[in-house]
Backbone as a printed PyTorch tensor [residue, N CA C, xyz], in Angstrom:
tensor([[[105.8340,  88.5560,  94.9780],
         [106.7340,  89.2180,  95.9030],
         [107.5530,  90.2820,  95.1840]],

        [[108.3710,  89.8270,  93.9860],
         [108.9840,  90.6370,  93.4660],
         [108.5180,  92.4010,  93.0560]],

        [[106.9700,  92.1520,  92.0660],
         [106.2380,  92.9740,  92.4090],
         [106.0080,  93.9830,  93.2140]],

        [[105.7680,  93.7940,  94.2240],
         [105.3330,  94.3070,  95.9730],
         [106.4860,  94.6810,  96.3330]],

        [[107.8240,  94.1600,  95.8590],
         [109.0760,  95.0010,  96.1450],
         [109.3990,  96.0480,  95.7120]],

        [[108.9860,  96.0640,  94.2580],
         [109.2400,  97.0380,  93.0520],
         [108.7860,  98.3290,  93.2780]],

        [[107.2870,  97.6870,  94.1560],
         [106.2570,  99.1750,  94.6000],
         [106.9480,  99.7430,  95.6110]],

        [[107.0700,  99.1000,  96.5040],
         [107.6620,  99.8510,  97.8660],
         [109.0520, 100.6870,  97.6140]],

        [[109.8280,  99.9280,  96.6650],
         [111.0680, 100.8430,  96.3950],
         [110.4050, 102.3780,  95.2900]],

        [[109.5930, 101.8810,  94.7600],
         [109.3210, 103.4750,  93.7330],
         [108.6930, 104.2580,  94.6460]],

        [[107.8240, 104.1010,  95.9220],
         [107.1280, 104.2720,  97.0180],
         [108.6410, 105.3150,  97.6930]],

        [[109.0620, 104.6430,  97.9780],
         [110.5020, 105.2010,  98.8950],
         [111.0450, 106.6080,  97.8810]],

        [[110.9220, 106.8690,  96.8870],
         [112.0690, 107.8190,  96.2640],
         [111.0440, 108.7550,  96.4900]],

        [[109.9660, 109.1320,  97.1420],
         [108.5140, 110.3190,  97.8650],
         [108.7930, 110.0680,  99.2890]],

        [[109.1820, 109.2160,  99.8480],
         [108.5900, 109.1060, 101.1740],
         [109.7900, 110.0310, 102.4500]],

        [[109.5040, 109.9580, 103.4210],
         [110.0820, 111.6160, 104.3180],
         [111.0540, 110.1380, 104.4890]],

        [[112.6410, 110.5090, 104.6630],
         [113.9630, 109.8870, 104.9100],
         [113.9250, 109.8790, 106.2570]],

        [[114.1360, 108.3610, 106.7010],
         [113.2880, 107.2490, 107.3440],
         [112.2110, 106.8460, 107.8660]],

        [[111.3970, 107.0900, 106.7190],
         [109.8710, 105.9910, 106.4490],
         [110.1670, 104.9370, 106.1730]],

        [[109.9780, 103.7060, 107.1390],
         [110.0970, 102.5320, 106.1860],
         [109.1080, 102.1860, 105.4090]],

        [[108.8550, 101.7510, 104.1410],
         [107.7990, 101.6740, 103.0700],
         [107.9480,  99.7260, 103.0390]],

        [[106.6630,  99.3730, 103.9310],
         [106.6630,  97.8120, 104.3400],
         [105.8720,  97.0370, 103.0470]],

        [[106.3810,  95.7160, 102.7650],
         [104.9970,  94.9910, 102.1910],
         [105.2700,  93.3740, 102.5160]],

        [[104.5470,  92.9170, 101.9610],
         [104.4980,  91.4700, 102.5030],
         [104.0760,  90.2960, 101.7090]],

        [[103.9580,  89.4360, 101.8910],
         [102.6050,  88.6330, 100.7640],
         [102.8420,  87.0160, 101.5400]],

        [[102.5870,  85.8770, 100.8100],
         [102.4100,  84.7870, 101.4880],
         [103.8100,  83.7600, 102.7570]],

        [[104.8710,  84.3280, 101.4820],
         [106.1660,  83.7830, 102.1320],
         [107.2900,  84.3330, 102.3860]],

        [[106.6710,  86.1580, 102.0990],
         [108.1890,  86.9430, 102.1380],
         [107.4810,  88.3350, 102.5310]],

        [[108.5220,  89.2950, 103.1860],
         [108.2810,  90.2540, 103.3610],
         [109.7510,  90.7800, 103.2140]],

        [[109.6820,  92.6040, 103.4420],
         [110.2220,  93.6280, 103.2380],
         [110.0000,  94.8580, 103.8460]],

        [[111.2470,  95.8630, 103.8460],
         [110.6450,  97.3020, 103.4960],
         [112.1760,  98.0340, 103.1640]],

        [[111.8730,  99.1480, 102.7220],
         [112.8840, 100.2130, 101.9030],
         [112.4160, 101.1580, 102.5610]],

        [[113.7040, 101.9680, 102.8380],
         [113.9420, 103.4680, 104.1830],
         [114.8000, 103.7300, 103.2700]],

        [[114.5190, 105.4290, 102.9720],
         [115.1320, 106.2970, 102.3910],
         [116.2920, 106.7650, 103.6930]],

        [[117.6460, 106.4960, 104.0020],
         [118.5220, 106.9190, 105.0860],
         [118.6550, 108.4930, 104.6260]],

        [[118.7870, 109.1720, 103.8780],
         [119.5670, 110.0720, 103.2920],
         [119.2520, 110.9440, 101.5310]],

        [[119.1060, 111.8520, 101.9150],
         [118.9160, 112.1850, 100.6550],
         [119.8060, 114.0430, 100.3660]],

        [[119.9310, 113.9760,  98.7990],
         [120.6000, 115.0900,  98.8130],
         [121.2800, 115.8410,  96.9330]],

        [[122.2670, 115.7560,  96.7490],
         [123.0530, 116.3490,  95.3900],
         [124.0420, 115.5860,  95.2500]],

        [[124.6110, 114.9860,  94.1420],
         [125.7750, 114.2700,  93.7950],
         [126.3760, 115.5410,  93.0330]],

        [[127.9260, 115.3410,  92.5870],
         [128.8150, 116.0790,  92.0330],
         [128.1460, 116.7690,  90.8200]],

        [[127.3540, 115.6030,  90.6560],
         [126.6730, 116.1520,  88.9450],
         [125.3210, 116.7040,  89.2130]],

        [[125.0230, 117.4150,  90.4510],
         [123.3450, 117.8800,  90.1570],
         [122.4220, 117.3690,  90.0910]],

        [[122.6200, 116.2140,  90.7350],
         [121.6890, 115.1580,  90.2950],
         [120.3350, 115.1900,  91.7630]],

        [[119.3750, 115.0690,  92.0060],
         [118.8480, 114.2160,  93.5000],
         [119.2220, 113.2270,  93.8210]],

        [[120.0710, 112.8580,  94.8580],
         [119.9310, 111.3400,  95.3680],
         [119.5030, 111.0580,  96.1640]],

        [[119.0370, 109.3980,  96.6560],
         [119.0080, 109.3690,  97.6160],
         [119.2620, 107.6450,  98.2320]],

        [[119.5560, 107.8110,  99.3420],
         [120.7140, 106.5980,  99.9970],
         [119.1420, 105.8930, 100.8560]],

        [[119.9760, 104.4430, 100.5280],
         [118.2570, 103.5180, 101.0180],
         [118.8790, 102.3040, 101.7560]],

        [[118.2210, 101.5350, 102.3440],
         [118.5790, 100.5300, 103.1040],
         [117.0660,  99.8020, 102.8290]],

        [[117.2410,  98.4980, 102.3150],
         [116.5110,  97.8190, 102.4320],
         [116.7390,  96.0130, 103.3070]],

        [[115.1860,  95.7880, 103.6000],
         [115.4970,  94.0330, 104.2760],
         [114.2740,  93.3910, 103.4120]],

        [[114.7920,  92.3240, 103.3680],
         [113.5980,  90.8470, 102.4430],
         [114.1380,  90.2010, 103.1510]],

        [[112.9610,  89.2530, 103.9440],
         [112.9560,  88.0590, 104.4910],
         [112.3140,  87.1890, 103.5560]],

        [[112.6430,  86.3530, 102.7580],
         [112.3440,  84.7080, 102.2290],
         [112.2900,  83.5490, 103.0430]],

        [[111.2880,  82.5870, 103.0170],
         [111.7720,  81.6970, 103.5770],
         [111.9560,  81.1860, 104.9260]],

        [[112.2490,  82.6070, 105.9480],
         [112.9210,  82.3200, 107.3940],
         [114.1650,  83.2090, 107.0330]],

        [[114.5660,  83.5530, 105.7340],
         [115.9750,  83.8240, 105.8470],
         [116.0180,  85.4160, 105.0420]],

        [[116.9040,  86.4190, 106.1510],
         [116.6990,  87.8280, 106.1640],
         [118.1410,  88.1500, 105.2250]],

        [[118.0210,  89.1010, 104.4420],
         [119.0230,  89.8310, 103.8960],
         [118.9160,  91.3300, 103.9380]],

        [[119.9860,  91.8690, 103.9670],
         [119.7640,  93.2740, 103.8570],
         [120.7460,  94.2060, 102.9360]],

        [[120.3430,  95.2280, 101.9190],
         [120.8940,  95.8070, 101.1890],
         [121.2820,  97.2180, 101.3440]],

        [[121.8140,  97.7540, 100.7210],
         [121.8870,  98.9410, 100.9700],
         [122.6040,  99.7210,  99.6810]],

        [[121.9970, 100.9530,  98.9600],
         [122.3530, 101.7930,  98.1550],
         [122.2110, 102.7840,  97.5690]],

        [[122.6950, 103.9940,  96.5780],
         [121.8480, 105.2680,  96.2560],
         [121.7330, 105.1600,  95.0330]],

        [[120.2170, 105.9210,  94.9350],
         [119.5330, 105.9220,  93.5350],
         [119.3820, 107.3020,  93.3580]],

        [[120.1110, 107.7520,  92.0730],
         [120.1160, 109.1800,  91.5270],
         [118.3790, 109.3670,  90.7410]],

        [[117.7280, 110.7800,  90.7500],
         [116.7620, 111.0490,  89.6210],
         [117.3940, 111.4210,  88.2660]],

        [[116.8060, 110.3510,  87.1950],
         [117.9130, 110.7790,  85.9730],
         [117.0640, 111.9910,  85.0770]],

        [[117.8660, 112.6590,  84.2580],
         [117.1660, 113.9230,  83.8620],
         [115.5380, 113.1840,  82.8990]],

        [[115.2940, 112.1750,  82.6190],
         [114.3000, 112.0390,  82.0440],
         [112.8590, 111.6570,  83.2560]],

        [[113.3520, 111.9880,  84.3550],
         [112.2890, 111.7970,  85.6580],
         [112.2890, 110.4070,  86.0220]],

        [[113.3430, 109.3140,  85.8260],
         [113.2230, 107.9010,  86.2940],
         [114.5100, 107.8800,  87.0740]],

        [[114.2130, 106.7540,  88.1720],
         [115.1010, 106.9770,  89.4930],
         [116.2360, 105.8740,  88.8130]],

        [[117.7030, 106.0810,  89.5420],
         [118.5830, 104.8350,  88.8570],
         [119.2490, 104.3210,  89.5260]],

        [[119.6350, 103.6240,  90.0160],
         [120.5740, 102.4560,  91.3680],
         [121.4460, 102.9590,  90.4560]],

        [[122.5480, 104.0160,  91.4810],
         [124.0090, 103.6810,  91.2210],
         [125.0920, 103.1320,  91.9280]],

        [[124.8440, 102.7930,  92.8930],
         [125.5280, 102.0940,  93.9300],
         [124.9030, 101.2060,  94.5620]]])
Protein backbone atom coordinates (compact mmCIF):
# COMPACT_ATOMS: atom_id res chain seq x y z
CA UNK A 1 0.00 0.00 0.00
CA UNK A 2 2.51 2.34 1.11
CA UNK A 3 4.24 1.94 -2.20
CA UNK A 4 1.11 2.60 -4.46
CA UNK A 5 0.82 5.74 -2.32
CA UNK A 6 4.26 6.97 -2.97
CA UNK A 7 3.42 6.53 -6.84
CA UNK A 8 0.28 8.32 -6.96
CA UNK A 9 1.68 11.27 -4.93
CA UNK A 10 4.96 11.62 -7.42
CA UNK A 11 2.08 10.97 -10.17
CA UNK A 12 0.21 14.19 -8.79
CA UNK A 13 3.21 16.86 -8.94
CA UNK A 14 2.44 16.28 -13.46
CA UNK A 15 -1.04 15.81 -13.25
CA UNK A 16 -3.68 18.95 -14.53
CA UNK A 17 -4.91 20.52 -10.74
CA UNK A 18 -7.79 18.44 -9.91
CA UNK A 19 -6.94 15.06 -11.29
CA UNK A 20 -7.44 12.76 -8.73
CA UNK A 21 -4.41 10.23 -9.14
CA UNK A 22 -6.39 6.84 -7.58
CA UNK A 23 -4.77 3.47 -6.41
CA UNK A 24 -5.79 0.67 -4.43
CA UNK A 25 -4.56 -2.83 -3.49
CA UNK A 26 -6.07 -5.60 -1.17
CA UNK A 27 -7.18 -3.59 2.04
CA UNK A 28 -6.67 0.05 1.32
CA UNK A 29 -7.16 2.57 -1.11
CA UNK A 30 -6.46 6.29 -2.00
CA UNK A 31 -5.97 9.20 -4.25
CA UNK A 32 -3.96 12.66 -4.33
CA UNK A 33 -5.56 15.93 -6.25
CA UNK A 34 -3.30 18.57 -6.97
CA UNK A 35 -6.04 21.67 -5.54
CA UNK A 36 -3.70 24.44 -6.58
CA UNK A 37 -0.63 25.20 -7.95
CA UNK A 38 1.66 28.24 -8.36
CA UNK A 39 5.08 30.51 -6.79
CA UNK A 40 6.00 30.80 -3.14
CA UNK A 41 7.88 34.04 -1.87
CA UNK A 42 11.06 32.27 -2.81
CA UNK A 43 10.49 31.26 -6.58
CA UNK A 44 9.89 28.20 -5.93
CA UNK A 45 6.77 25.86 -7.94
CA UNK A 46 4.27 24.79 -5.59
CA UNK A 47 1.72 22.98 -5.36
CA UNK A 48 -1.31 22.47 -2.75
CA UNK A 49 -2.78 18.68 -2.60
CA UNK A 50 -5.47 17.02 -0.76
CA UNK A 51 -5.24 13.59 -0.25
CA UNK A 52 -7.77 10.40 1.24
CA UNK A 53 -6.53 6.64 2.43
CA UNK A 54 -9.07 4.43 3.46
CA UNK A 55 -7.53 1.42 5.75
CA UNK A 56 -9.44 -0.96 7.12
CA UNK A 57 -13.11 0.67 6.75
CA UNK A 58 -11.51 3.72 8.19
CA UNK A 59 -11.02 7.08 5.92
CA UNK A 60 -8.55 9.89 6.66
CA UNK A 61 -7.84 12.83 4.85
CA UNK A 62 -4.78 15.14 4.46
CA UNK A 63 -3.97 18.02 3.08
CA UNK A 64 -0.66 20.06 2.04
CA UNK A 65 1.97 21.96 -0.30
CA UNK A 66 4.93 20.51 -1.83
CA UNK A 67 7.54 23.01 -3.23
CA UNK A 68 10.03 21.77 -6.48
CA UNK A 69 13.45 22.02 -4.75
CA UNK A 70 16.23 23.49 -6.99
CA UNK A 71 17.81 19.97 -7.37
CA UNK A 72 14.38 18.75 -9.35
CA UNK A 73 12.86 16.73 -6.17
CA UNK A 74 9.41 17.73 -4.86
CA UNK A 75 9.32 18.61 -0.82
CA UNK A 76 6.23 18.59 1.69
CA UNK A 77 6.38 21.86 3.32
CA UNK A 78 3.29 22.09 4.93
Amino acid sequence: AQRKHESAQVSATTAKVGEKITWHDSDSAGYVMTTKEGTNANGLSCREFQQEITVGGKTEQAYGTACLQADGAWKIVT
